[in-house]
N, CA, C and O atoms as a GROMACS GRO file, in nm:
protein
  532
    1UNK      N    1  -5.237  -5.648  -0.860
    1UNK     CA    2  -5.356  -5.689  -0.935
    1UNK      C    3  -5.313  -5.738  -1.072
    1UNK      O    4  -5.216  -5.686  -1.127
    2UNK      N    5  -5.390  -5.851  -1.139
    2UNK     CA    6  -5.373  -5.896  -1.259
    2UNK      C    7  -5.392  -5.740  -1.363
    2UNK      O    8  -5.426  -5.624  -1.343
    3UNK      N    9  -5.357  -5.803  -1.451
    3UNK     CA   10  -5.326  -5.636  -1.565
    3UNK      C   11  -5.443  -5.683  -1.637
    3UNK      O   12  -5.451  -5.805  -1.650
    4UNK      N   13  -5.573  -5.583  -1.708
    4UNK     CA   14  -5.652  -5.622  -1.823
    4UNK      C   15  -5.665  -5.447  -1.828
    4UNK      O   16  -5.717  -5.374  -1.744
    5UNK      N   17  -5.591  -5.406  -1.972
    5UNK     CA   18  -5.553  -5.291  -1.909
    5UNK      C   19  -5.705  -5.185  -1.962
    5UNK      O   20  -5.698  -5.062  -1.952
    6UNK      N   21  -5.792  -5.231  -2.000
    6UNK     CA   22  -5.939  -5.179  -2.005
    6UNK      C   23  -5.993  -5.107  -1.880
    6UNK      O   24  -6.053  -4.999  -1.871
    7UNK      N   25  -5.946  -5.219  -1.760
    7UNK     CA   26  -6.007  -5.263  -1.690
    7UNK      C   27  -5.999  -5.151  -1.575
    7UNK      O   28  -5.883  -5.109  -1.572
    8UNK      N   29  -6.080  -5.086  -1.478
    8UNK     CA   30  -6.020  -4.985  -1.409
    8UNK      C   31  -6.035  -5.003  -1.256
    8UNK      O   32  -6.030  -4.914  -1.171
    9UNK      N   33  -6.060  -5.176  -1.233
    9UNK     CA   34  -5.986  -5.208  -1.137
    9UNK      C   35  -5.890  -5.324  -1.128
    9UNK      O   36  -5.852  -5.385  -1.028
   10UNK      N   37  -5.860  -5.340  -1.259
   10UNK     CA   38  -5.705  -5.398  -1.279
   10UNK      C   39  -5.606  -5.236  -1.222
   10UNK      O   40  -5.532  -5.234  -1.123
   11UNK      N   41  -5.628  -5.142  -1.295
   11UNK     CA   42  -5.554  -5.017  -1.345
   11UNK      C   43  -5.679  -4.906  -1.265
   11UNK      O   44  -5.763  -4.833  -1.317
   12UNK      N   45  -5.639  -4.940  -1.075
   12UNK     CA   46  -5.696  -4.850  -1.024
   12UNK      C   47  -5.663  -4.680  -1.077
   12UNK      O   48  -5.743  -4.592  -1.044
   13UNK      N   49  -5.555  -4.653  -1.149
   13UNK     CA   50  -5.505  -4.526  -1.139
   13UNK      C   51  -5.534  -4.468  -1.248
   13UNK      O   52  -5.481  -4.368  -1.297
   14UNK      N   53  -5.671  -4.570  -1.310
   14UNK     CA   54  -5.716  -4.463  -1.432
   14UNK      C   55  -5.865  -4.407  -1.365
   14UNK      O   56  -5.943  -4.338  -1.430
   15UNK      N   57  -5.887  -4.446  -1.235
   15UNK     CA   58  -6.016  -4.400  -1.203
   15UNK      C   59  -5.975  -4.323  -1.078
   15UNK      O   60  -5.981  -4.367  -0.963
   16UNK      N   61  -5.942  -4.226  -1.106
   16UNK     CA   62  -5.880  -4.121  -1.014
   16UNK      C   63  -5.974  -4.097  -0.862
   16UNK      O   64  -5.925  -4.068  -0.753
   17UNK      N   65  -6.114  -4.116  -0.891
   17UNK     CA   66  -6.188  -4.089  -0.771
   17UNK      C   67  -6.165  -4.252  -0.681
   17UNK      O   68  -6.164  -4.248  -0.558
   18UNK      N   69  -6.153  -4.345  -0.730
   18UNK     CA   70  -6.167  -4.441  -0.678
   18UNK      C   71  -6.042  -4.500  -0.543
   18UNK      O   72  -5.927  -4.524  -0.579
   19UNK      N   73  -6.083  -4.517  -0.393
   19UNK     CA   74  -6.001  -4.514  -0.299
   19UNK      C   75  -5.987  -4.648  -0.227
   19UNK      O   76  -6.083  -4.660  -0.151
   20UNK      N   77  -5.929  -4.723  -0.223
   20UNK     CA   78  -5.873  -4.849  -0.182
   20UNK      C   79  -5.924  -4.809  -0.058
   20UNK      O   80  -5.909  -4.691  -0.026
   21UNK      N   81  -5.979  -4.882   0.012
   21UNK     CA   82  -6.030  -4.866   0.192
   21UNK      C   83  -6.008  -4.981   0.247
   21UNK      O   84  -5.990  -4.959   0.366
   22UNK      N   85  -6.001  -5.097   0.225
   22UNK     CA   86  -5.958  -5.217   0.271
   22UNK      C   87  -5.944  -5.351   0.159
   22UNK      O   88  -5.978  -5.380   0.044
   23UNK      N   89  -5.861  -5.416   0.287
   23UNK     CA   90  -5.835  -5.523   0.143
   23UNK      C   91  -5.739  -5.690   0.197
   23UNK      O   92  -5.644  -5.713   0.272
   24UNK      N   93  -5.804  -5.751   0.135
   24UNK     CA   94  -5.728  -5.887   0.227
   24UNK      C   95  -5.625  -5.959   0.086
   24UNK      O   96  -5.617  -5.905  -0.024
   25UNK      N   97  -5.557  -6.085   0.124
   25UNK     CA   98  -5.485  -6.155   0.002
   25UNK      C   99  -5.578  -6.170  -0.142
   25UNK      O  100  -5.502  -6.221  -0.225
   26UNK      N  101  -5.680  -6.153  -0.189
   26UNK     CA  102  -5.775  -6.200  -0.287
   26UNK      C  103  -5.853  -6.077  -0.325
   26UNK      O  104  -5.879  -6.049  -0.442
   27UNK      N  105  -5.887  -6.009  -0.227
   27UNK     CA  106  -6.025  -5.862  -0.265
   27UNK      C  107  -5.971  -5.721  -0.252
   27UNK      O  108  -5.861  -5.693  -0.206
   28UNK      N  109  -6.069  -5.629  -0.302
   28UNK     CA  110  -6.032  -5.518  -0.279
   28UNK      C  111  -6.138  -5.450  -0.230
   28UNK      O  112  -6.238  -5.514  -0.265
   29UNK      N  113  -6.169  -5.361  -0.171
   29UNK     CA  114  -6.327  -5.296  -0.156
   29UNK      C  115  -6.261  -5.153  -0.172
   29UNK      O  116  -6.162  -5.119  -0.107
   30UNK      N  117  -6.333  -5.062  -0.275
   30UNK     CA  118  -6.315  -4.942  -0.335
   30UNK      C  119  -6.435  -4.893  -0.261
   30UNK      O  120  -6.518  -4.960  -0.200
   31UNK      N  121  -6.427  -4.736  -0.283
   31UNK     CA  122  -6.541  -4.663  -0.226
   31UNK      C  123  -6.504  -4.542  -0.371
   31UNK      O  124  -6.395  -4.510  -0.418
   32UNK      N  125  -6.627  -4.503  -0.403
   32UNK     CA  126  -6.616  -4.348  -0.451
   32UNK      C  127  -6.649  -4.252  -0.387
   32UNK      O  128  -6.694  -4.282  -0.276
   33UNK      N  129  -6.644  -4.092  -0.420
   33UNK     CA  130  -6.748  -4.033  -0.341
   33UNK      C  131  -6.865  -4.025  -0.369
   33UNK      O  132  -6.879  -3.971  -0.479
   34UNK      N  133  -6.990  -4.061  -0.307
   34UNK     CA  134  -7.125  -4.064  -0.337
   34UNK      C  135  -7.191  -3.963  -0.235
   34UNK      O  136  -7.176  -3.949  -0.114
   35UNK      N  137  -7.273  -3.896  -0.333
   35UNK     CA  138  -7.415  -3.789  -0.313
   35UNK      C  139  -7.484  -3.886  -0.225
   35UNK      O  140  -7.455  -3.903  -0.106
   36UNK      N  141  -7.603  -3.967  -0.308
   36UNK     CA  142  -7.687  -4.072  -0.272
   36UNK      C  143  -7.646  -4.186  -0.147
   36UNK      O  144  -7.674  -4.191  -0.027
   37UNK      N  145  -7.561  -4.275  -0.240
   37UNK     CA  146  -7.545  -4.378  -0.191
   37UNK      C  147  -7.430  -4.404  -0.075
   37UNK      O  148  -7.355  -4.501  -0.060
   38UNK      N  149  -7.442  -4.298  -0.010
   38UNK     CA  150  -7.340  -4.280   0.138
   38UNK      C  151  -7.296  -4.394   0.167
   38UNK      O  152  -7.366  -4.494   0.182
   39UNK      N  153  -7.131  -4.387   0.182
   39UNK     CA  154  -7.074  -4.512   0.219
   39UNK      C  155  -7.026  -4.617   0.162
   39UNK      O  156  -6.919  -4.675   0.180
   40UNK      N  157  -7.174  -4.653   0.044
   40UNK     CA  158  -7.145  -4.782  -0.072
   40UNK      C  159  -7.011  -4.786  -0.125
   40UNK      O  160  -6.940  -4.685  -0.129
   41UNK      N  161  -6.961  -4.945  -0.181
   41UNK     CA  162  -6.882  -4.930  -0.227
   41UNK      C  163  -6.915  -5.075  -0.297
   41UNK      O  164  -7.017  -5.143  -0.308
   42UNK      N  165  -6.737  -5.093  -0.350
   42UNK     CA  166  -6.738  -5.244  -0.412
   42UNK      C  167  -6.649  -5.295  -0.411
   42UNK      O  168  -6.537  -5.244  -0.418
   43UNK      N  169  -6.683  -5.457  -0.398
   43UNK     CA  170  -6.534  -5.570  -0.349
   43UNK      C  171  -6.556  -5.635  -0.510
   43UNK      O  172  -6.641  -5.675  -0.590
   44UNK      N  173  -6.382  -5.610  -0.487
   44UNK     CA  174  -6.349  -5.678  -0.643
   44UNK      C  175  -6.196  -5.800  -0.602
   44UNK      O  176  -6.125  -5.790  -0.502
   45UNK      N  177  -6.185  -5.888  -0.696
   45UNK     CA  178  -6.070  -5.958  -0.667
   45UNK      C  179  -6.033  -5.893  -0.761
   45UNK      O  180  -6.086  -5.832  -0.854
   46UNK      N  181  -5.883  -5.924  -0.705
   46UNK     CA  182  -5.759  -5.874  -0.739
   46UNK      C  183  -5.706  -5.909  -0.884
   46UNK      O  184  -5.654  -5.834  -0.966
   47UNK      N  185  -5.736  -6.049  -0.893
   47UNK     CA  186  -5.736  -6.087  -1.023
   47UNK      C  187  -5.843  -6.061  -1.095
   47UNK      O  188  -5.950  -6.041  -1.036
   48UNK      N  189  -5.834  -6.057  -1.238
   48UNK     CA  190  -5.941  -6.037  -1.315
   48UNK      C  191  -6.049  -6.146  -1.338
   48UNK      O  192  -6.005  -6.248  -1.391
   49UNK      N  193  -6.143  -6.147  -1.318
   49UNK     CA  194  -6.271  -6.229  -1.327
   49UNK      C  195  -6.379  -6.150  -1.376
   49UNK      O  196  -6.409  -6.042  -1.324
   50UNK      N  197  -6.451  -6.206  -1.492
   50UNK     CA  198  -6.528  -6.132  -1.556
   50UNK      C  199  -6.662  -6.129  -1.475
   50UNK      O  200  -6.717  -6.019  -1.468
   51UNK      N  201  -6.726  -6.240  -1.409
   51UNK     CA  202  -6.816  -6.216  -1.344
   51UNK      C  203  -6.787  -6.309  -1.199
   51UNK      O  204  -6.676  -6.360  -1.188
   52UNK      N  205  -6.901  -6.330  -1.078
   52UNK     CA  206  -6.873  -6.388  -0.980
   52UNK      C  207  -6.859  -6.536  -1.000
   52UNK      O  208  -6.796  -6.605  -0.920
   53UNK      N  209  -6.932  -6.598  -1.130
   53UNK     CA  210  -6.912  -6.728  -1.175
   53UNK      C  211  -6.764  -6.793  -1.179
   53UNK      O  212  -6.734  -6.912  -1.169
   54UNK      N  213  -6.676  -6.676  -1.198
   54UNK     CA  214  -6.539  -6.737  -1.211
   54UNK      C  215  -6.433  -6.712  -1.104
   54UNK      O  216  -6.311  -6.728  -1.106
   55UNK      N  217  -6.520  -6.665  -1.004
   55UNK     CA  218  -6.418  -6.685  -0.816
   55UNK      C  219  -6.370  -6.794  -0.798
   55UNK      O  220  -6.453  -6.883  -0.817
   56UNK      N  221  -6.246  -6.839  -0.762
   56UNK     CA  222  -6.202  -6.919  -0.698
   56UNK      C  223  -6.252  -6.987  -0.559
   56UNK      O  224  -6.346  -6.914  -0.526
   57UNK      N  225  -6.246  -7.033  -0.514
   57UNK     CA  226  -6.269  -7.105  -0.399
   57UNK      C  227  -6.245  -7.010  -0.308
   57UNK      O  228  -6.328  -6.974  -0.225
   58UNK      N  229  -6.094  -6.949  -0.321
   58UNK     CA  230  -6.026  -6.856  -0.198
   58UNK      C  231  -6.106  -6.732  -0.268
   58UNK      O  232  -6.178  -6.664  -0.193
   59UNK      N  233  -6.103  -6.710  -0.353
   59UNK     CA  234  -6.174  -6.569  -0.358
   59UNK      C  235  -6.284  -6.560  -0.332
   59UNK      O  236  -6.310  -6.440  -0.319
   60UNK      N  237  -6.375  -6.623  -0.316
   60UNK     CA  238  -6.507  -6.627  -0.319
   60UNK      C  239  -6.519  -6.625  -0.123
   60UNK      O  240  -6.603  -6.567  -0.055
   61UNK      N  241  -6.399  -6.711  -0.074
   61UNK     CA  242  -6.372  -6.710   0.097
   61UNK      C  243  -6.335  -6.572   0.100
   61UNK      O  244  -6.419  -6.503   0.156
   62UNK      N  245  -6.226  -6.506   0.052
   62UNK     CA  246  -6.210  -6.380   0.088
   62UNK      C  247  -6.265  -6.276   0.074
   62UNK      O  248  -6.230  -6.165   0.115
   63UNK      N  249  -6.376  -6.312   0.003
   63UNK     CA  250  -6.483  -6.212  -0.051
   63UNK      C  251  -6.572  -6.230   0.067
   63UNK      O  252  -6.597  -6.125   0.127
   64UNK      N  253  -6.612  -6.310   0.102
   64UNK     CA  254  -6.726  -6.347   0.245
   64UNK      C  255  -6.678  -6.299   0.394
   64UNK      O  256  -6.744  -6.258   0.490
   65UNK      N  257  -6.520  -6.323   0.372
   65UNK     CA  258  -6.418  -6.245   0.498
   65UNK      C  259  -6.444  -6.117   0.496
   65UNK      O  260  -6.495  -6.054   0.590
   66UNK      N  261  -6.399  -6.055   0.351
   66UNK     CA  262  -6.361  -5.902   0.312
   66UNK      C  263  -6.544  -5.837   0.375
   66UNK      O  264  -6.556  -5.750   0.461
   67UNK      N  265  -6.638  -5.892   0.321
   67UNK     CA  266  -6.767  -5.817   0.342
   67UNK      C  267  -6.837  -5.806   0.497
   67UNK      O  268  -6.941  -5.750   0.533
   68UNK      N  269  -6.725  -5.889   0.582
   68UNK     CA  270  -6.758  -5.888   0.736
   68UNK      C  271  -6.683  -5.791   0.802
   68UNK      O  272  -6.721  -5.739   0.907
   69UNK      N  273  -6.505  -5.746   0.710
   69UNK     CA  274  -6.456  -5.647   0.758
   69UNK      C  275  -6.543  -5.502   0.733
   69UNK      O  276  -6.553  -5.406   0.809
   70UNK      N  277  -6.605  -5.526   0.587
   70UNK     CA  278  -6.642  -5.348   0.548
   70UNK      C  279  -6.728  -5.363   0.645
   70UNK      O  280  -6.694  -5.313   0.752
   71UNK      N  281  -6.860  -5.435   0.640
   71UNK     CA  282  -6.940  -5.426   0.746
   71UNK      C  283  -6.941  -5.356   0.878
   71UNK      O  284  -7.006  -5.258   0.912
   72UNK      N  285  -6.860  -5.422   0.941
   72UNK     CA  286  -6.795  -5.349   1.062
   72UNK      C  287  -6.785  -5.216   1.046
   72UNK      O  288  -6.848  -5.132   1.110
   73UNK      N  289  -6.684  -5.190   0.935
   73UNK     CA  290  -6.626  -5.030   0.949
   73UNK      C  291  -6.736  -4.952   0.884
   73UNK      O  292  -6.732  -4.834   0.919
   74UNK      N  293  -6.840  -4.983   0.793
   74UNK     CA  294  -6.946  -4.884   0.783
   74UNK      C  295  -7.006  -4.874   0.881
   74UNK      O  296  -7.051  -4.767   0.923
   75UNK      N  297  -7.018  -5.002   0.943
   75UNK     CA  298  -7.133  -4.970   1.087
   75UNK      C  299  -7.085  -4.861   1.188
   75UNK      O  300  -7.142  -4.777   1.258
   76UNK      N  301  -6.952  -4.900   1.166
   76UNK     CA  302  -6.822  -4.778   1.289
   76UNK      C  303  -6.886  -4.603   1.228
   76UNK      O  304  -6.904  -4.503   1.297
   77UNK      N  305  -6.907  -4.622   1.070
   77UNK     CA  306  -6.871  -4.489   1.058
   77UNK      C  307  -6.974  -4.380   1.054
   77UNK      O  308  -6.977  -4.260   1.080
   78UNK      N  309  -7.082  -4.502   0.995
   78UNK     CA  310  -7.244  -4.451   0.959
   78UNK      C  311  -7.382  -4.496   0.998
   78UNK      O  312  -7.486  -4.441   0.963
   79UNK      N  313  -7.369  -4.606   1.078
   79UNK     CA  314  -7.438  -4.672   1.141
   79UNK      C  315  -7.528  -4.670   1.050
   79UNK      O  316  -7.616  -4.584   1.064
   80UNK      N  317  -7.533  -4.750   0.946
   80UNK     CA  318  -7.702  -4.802   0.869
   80UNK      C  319  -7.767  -4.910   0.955
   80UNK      O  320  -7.707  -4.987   1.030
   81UNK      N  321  -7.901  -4.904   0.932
   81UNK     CA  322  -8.006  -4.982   0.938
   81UNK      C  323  -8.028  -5.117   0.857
   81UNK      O  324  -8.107  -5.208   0.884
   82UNK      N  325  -7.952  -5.108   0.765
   82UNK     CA  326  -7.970  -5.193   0.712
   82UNK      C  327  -7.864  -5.230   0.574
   82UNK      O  328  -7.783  -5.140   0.557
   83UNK      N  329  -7.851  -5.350   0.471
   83UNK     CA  330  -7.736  -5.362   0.406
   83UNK      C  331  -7.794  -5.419   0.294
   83UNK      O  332  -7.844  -5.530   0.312
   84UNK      N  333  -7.802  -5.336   0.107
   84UNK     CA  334  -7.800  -5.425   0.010
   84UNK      C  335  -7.683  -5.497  -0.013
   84UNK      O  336  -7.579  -5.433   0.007
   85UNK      N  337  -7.669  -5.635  -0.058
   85UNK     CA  338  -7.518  -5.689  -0.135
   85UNK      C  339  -7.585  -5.741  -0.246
   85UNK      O  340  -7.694  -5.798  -0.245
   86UNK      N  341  -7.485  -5.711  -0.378
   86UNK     CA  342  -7.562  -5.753  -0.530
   86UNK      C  343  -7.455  -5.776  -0.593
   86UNK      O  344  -7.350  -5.728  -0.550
   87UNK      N  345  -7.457  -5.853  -0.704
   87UNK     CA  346  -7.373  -5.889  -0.804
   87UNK      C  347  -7.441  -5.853  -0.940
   87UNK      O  348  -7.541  -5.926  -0.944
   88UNK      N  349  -7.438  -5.801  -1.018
   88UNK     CA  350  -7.500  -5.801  -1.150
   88UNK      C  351  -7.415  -5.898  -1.212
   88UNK      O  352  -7.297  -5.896  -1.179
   89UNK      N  353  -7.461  -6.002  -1.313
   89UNK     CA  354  -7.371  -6.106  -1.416
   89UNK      C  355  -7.411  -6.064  -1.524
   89UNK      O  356  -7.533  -6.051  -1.528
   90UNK      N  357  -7.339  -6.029  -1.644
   90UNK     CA  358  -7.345  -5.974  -1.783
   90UNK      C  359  -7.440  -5.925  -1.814
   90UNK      O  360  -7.539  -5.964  -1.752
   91UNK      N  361  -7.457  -5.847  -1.890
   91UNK     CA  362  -7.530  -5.686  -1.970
   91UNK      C  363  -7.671  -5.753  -1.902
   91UNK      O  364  -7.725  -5.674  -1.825
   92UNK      N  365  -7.752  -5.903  -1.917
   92UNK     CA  366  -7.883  -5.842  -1.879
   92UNK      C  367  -7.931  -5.827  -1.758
   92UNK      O  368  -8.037  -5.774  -1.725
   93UNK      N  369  -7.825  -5.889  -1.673
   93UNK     CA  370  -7.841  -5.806  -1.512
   93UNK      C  371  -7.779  -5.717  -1.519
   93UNK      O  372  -7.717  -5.719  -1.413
   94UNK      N  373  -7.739  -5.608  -1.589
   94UNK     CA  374  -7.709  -5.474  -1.583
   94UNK      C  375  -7.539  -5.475  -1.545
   94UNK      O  376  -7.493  -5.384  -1.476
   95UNK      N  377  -7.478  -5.554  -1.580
   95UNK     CA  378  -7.327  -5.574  -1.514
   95UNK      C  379  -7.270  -5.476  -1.615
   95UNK      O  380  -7.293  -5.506  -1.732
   96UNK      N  381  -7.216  -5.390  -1.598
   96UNK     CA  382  -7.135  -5.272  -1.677
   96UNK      C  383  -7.012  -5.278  -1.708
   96UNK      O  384  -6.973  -5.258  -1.823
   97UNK      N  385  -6.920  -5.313  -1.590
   97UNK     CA  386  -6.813  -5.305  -1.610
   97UNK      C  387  -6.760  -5.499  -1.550
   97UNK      O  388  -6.775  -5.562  -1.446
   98UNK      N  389  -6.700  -5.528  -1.675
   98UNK     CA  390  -6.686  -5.665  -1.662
   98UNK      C  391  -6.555  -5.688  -1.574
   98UNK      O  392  -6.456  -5.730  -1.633
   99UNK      N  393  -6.549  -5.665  -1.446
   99UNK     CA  394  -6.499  -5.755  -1.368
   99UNK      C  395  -6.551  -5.747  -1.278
   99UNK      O  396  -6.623  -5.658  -1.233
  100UNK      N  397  -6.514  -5.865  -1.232
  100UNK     CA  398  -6.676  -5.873  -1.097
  100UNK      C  399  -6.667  -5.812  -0.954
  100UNK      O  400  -6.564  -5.815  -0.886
  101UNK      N  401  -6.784  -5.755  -0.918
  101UNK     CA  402  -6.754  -5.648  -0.837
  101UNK      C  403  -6.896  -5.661  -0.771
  101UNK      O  404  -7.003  -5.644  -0.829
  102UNK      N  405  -6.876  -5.695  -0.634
  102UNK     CA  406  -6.994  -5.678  -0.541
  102UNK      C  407  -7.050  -5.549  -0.471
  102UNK      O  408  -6.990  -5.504  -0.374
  103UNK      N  409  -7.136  -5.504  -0.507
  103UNK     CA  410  -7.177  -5.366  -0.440
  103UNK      C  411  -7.217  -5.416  -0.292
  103UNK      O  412  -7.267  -5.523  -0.259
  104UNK      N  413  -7.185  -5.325  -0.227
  104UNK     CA  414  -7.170  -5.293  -0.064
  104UNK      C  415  -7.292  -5.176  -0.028
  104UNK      O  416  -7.242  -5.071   0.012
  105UNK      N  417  -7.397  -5.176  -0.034
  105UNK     CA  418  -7.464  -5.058  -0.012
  105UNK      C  419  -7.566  -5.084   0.114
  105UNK      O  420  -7.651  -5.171   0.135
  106UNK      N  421  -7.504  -4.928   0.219
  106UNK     CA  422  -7.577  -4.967   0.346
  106UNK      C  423  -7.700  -4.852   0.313
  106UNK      O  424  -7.714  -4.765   0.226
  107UNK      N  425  -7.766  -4.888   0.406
  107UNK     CA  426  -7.986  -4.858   0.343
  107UNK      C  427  -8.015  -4.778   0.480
  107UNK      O  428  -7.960  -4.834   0.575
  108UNK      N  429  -8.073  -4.686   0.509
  108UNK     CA  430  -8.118  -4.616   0.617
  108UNK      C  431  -8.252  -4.577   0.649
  108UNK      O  432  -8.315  -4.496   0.581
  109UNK      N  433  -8.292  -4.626   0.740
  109UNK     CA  434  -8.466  -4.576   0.741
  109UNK      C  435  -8.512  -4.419   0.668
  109UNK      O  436  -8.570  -4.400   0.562
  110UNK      N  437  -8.483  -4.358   0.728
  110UNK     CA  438  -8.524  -4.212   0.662
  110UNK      C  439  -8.503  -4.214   0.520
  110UNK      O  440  -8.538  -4.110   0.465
  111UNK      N  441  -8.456  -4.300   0.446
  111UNK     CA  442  -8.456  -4.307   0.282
  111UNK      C  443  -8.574  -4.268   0.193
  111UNK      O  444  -8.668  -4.343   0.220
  112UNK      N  445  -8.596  -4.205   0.125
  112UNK     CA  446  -8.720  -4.221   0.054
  112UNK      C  447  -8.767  -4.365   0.004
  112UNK      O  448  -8.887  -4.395   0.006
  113UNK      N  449  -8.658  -4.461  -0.045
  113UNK     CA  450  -8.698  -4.566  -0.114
  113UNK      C  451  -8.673  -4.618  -0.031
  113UNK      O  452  -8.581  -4.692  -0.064
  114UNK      N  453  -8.711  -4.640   0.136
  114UNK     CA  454  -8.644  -4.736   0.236
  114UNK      C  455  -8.742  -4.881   0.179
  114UNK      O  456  -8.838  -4.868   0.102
  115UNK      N  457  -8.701  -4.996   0.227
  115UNK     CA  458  -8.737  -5.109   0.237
  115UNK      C  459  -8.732  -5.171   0.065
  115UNK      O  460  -8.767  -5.283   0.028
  116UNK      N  461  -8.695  -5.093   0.005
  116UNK     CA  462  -8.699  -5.173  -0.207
  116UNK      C  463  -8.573  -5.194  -0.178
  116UNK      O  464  -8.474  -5.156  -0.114
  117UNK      N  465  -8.630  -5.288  -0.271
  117UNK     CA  466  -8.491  -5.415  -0.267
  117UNK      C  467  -8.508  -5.410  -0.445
  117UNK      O  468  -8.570  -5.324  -0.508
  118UNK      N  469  -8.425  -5.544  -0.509
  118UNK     CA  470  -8.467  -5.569  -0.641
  118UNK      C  471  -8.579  -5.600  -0.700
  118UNK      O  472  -8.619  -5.571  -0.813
  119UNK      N  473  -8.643  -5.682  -0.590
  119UNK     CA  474  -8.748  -5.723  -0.676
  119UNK      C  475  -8.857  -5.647  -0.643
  119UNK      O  476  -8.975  -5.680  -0.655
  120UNK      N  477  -8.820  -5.557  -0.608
  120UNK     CA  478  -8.938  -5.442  -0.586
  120UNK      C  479  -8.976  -5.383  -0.687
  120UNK      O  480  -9.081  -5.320  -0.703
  121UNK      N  481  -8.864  -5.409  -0.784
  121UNK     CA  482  -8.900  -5.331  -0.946
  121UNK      C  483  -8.891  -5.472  -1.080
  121UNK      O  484  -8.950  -5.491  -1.186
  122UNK      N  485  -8.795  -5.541  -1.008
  122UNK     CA  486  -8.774  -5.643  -1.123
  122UNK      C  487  -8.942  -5.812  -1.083
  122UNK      O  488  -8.966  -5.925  -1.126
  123UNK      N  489  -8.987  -5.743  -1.010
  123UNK     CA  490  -9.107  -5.843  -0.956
  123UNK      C  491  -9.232  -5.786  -1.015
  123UNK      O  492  -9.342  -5.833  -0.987
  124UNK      N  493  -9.215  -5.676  -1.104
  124UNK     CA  494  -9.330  -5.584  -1.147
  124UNK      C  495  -9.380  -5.642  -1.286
  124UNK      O  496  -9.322  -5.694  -1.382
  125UNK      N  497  -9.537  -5.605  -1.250
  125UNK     CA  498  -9.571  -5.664  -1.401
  125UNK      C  499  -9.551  -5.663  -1.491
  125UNK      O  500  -9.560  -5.751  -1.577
  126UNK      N  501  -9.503  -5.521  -1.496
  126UNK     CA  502  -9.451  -5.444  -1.647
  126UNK      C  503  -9.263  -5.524  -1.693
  126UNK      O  504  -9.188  -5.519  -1.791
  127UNK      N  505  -9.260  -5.595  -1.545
  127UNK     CA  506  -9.117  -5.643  -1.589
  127UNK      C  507  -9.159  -5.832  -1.647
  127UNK      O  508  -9.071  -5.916  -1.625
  128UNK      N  509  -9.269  -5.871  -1.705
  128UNK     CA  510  -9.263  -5.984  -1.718
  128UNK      C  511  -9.226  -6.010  -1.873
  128UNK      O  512  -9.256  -5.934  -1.966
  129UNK      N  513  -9.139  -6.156  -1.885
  129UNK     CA  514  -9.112  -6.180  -2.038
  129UNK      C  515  -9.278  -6.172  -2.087
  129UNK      O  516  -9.385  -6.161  -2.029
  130UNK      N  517  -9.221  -6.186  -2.264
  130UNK     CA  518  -9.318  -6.169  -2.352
  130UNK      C  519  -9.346  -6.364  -2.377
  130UNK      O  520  -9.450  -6.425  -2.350
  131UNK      N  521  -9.262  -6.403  -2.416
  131UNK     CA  522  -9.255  -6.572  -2.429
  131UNK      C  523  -9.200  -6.610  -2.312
  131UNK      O  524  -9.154  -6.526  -2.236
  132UNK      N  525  -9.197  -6.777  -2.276
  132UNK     CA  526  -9.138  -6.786  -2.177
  132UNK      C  527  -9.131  -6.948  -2.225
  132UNK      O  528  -9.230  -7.019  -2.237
  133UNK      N  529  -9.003  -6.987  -2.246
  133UNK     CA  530  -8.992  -7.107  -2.316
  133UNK      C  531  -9.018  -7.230  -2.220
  133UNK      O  532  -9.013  -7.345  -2.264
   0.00000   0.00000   0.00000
């Protein structure tokens, strides 16, 4: 992986919970352990890219490859019902940690929040601008 040494999936080995589970020439897909979000994880390239705006051609292919392999193997392991994929792009989509990183999160009927998606909250009235140029 490119070095940005902030970065803690440049420098997987400062995020001690975090476990490499698959991975092609370009991506990585990490998993933590999760309470909630059983299974989820996230595909990151290898090189540093601050958001998905700055994928390469091949990364952006190996990223579309990489999310057909996890696919598979969550379906092998946990059989969801169903699959969020999201990108947050800088602080006001909530992007936290600046390198770009696709969440992988499989959704299960018995959920309490089954069927919300984003705009289940970001489609809300209370979420509308004040001006709107």
């Amino acid at each position: 992986m490119s070095n940005n040494d902030n970065c803690v999936f440049c420098n997987p080995e400062n995020e001690k919970r975090q476990n490499e589970i698959l991975s092609n020439e370009s991506c990585i897909f990490f998993q933590m352990p999760q309470e909630i979000l059983i299974g989820s994880g996230l595909i990151v390239p290898r090189r540093h890219r601050v958001n998905v705006f700055e994928l390469t051609d091949k990364e952006w292919n190996d990223t579309f490859s990489l999310v057909k392999e996890v696919k598979e193997h969550l379906d092998r392991l946990h059989n969801p019902d169903g699959y969020n994929l999201q990108w947050n792009t800088n602080g006001a989509a909530g992007q936290h940690l600046f390198h770009s990183h696709l969440h992988v999160i499989p959704r299960f009927v018995d959920e309490p929040l089954v069927g919300k998606d984003l705009r289940s909250f970001l489609g809300k009235e209370d979420n509308r601008r004040k001006s709107v140029v």
